[in-house]
C-alpha positions in Angstrom: 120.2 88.8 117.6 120.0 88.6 114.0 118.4 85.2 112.0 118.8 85.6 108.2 116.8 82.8 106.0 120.6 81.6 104.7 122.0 80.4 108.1 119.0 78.0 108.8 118.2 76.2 105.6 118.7 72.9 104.7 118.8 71.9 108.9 116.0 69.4 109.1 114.7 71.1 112.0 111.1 69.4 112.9 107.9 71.2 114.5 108.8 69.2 117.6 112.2 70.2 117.8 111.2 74.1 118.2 109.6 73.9 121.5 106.0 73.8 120.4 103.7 71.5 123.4 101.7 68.1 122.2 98.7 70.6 121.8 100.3 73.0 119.2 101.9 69.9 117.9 98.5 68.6 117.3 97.3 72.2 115.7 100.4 71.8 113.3 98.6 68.8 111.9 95.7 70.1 111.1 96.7 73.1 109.4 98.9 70.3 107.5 102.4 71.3 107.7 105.3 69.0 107.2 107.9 70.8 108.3 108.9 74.4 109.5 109.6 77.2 106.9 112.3 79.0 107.9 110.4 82.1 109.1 108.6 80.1 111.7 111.9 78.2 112.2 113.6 81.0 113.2 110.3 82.7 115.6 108.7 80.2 116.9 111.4 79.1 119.2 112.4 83.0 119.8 108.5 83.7 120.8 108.2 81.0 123.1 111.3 82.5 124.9 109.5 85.5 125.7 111.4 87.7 122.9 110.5 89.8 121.2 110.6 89.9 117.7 110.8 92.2 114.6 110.6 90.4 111.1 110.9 90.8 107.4 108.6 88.2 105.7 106.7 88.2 102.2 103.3 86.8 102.6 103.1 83.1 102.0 105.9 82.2 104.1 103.8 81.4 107.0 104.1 84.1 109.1 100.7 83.9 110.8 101.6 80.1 112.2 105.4 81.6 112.7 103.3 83.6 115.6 100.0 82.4 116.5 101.8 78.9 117.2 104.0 79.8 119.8 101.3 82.6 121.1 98.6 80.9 121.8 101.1 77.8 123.4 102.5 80.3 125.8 99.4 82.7 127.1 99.3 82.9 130.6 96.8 80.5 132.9 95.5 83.4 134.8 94.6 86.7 134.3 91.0 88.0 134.0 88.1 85.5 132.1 86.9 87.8 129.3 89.6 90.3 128.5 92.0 89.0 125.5 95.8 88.4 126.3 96.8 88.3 122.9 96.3 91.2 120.2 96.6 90.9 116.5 96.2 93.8 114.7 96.4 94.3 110.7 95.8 96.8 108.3 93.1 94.7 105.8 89.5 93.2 107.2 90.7 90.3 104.9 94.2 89.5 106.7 92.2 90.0 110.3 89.7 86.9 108.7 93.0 84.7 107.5 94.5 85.3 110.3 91.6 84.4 112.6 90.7 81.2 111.0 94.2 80.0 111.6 93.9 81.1 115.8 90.9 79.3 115.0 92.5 76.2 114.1 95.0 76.6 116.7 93.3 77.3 119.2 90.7 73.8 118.6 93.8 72.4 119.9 95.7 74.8 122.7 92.3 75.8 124.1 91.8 79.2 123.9 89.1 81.6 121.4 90.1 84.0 119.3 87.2 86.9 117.5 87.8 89.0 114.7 87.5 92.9 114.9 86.7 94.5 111.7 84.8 97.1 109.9 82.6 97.0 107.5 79.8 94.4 109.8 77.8 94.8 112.5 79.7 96.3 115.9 77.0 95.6 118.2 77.1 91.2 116.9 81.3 91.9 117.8 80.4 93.6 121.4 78.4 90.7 122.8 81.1 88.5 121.5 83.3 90.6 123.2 81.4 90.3 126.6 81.6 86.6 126.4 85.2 86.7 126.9 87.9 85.9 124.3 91.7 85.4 124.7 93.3 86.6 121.3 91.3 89.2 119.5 92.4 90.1 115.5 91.6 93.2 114.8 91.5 96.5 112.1 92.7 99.6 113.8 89.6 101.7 112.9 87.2 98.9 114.2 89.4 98.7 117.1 89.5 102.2 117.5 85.4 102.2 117.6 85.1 99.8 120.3 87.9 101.3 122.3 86.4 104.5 122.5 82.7 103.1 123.4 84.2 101.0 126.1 83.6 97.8 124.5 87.1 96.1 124.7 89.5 95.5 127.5 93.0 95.5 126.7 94.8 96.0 130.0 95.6 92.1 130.6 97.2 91.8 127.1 100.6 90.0 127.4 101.5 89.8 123.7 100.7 92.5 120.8 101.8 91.7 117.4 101.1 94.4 114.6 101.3 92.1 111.5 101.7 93.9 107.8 103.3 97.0 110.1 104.8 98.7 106.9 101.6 98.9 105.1 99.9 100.0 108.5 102.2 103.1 108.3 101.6 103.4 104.5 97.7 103.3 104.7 97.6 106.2 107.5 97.1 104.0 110.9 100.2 105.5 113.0 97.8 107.7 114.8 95.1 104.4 115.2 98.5 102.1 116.1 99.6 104.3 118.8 96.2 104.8 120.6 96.3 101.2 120.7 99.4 100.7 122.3 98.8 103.2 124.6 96.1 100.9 125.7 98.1 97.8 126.2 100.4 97.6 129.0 103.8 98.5 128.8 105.5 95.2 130.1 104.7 92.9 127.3 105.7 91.2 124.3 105.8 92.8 121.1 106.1 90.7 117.8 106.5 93.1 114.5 106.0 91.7 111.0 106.6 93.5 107.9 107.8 93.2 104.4 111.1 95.7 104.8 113.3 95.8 108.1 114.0 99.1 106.7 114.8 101.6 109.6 113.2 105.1 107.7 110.2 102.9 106.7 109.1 101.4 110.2 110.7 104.7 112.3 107.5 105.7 113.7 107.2 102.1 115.6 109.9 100.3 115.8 110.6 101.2 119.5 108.0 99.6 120.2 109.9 96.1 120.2 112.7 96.5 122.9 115.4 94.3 122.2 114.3 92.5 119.3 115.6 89.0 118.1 115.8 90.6 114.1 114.3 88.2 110.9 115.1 88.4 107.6 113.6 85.5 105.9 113.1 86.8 102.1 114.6 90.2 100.7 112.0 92.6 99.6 111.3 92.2 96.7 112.2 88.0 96.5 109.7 86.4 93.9 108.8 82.4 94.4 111.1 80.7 92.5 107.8 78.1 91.7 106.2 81.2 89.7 107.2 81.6 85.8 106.6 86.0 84.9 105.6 86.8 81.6 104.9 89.8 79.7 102.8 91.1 76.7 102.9 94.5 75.0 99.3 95.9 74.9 98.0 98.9 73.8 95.5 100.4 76.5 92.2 100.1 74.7 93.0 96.2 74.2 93.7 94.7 77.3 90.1 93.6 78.3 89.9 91.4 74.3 93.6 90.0 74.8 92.2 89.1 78.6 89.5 87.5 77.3 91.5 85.5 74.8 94.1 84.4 77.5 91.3 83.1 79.6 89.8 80.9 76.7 93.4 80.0 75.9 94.9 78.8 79.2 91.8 78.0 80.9 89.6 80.4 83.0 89.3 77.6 86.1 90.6 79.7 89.7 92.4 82.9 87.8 93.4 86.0 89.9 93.4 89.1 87.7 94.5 92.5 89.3 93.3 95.7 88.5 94.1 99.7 89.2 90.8 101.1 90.5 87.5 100.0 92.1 85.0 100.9 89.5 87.6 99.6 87.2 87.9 96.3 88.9 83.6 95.9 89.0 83.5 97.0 85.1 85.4 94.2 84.1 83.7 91.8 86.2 80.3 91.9 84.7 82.2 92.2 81.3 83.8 88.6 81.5 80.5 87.4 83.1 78.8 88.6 79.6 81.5 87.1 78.2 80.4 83.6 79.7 83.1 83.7 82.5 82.3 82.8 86.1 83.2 85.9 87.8 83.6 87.7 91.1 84.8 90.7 92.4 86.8 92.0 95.9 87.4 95.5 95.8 86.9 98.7 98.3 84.0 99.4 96.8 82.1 96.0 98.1 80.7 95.6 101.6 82.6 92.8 103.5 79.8 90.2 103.5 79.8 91.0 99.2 83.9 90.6 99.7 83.9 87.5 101.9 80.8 85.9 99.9 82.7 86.7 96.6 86.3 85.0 98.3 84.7 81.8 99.6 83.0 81.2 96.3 86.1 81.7 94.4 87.9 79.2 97.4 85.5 76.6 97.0 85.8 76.8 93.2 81.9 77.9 92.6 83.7 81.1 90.9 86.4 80.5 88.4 88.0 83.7 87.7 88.3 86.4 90.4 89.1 90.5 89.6 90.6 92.3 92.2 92.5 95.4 93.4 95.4 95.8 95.4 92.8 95.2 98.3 93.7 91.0 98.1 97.5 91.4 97.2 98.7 91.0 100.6 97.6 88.4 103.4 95.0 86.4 101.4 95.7 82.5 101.2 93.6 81.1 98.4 95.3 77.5 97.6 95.7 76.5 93.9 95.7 79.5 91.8 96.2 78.6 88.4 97.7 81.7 87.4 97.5 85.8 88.1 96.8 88.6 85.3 97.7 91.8 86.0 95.9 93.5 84.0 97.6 96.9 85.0 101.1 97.2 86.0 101.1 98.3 89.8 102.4 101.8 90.4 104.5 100.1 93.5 106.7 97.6 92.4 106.0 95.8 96.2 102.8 95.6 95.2 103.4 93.3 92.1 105.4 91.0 94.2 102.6 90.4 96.2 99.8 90.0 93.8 101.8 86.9 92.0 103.0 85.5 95.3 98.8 84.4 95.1 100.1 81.4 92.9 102.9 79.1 93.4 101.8 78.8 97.5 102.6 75.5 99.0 105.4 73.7 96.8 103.4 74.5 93.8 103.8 75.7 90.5 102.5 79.0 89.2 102.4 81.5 86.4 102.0 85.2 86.2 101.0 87.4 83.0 101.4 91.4 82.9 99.4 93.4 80.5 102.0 96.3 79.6 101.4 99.6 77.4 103.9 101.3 76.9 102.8 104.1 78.9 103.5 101.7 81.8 106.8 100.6 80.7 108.4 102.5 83.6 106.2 101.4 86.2 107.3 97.9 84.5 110.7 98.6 84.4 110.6 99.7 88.7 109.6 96.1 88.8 112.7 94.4 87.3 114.7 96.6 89.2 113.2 95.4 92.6 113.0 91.5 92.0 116.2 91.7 89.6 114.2 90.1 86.8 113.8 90.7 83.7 110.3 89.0 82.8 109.8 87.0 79.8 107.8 87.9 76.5 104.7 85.7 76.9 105.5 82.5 75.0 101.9 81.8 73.4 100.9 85.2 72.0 100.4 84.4 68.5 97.2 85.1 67.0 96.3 87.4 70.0 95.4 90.8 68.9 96.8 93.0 71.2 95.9 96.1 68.9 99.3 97.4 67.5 101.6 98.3 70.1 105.1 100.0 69.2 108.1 97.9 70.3 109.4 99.2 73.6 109.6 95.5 74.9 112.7 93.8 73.0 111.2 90.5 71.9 114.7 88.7 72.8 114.7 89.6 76.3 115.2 86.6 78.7 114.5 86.1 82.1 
């Protein structure tokens, strides 16, 4: 079975029509959804079937209600007290806490407790957790890994696995990590598979690991928000941290993603704009995850106004009402630009994006256009920004 986005727009179709119980009816509530986006339109109701399910989804299409919804509505009654029956695993500590404060909110409703596995705290705070008994444990494959071979997790009663963000899994080294996990789940369960490409040579190494999969394709790789206006501005190297600077004071510096190449890079131009008089944080690999969830929250709650990252937050990381997002670099991967600008423009808002561009990174530009079939727009309010002097390899009439 095949679901493409197309075939299930513009139906109307209501939480309550899907299949969900009163409970998860009630958890829809709080996490304040009005009505079903058609990723979770199209698995929710295949989920709570028993299928299982392989699907293409960018992040903010809500994915991680599309499956912890009908998940934690369906887990078994029975099985043993402490051992989890769902697994979630993810390549990023900061997906594993997003997706665990949603089960979290889910599960207030349906019942059921969900922990968070993930390096970079304390393992012996997440084993006593462990011995009280969970039923869905999140987790990082390394963390998981660690615990797994100390003895410290149970994954034998485990009726559904999901590997969510499977493609960047695979491209950050995990295959081995992924398939000593599965070897340690049982083999009759159900298998949920999320990724930003269906692609067959991309997700090779695991795909056989959903047998018989109902197949979703809810946004092309590649598919920008159309709520998010791109813009570009020729920059020679050396000025990109002045014309930054300027663009802040310009447009306002109030809950700003900028994205950077490079940890030390990213943690050099924080304490530059906080010279500069900016309220700044920083998330990079770099930072321990209490500095990285300390420097998140404050930039959620609005105690930090503009927030410098790496590639480290593009994926997974729902912060509402981002103003706008500088790229500061262009991103060697054109998947990863996608997903640094789909951080604004969430939730039926509107959004803006700015790339910094020298010409050296033309063609790392240029990748870009290709892949979202854009061509981005000169930034419209660039006069009296000195962005050093540039030689024209952006044609100033290009349109978008």
């Amino acid at each position: 079975m095949y679901v493409r986005e197309e075939a299930r727009k513009g139906e109307g179709t209501s939480f309550r029509e899907l299949g969900l119980s009163p409970e998860a009816l009630e958890a829809v509530e709080k996490l304040g959804y009005n009505s079903p986006t058609p990723v979770q339109e199209a698995v929710i109701p295949a989920v709570l079937d028993g299928r299982n399910v392989m699907a293409a989804a960018q992040t903010g299409t809500g994915k991680t209600a599309a499956f912890l919804l009908p998940v934690l509505d369906r887990l078994g009654s029975e099985g043993r007290k402490r051992a989890p029956r769902g697994l979630v695993v993810t390549p990023t500590r900061e997906l594993a806490f997003q997706i665990a404060r949603v089960a979290e909110v889910v599960g207030s409703s349906t019942g059921y407790r969900s922990l968070a596995i993930v390096g970079g705290v304390g393992m012996e705070s997440q084993r006593k957790q462990l011995e009280r008994g969970c039923d869905i444990v999140v987790a990082t494959p390394g963390r998981l890994i660690d615990l797994l071979d100390r003895g410290c997790v149970e994954l034998s009663a485990v009726e559904v696995l999901v590997l969510d963000e499977a493609d960047r899994m695979l491209d950050m080294g995990f295959l081995p990590s992924v398939q000593t996990i599965v070897k340690q789940v049982p083999h009759r369960r159900q298998t949920l598979l999320f990724s930003a490409t269906l692609g067959d040579e991309v997700l090779k190494p695991i795909v056989s690991l959903a047998k018989d999969p109902v197949r979703v394709e809810v946004s092309p790789q590649g598919s920008v928000a159309e709520s998010i206006e791109q813009y570009v501005l020729a920059v020679v190297p050396e000025a990109k941290k002045r014309v930054l600077v300027e663009v802040l004071r310009r447009e306002g510096s109030r809950r700003v993603l900028v994205f950077v190449r490079g940890k030390h890079r990213a943690e050099h131009l924080s304490r530059i704009l906080c010279k500069k008089g900016f309220s700044c944080g920083a998330v990079h690999g770099n930072r321990t995850q209490g500095q990285r969830s300390r420097a998140l929250a404050q930039f959620g709650a609005g105690k930090t106004d503009v927030l410098v990252a790496t590639d480290v937050l593009a994926r997974g990381v729902d912060v509402s009402e981002v103003a706008y997002v500088v790229n500061l670099d262009v991103p060697h991967e054109p998947e990863a630009y996608v997903h640094r600008i789909g951080r604004t423009g969430r939730a039926g808002e509107r959004g803006w994006a700015l790339t910094l561009c020298s010409k050296e990174e033309y063609a790392d530009l240029r990748r870009i256009e290709r892949l979202t079939g854009t061509t981005i727009a000169p930034y419209p309010r660039a006069d009296g920004i000195d962005c050093g002097e540039p030689e024209p390899f952006l044609d100033s009439k290009r349109r978008p």
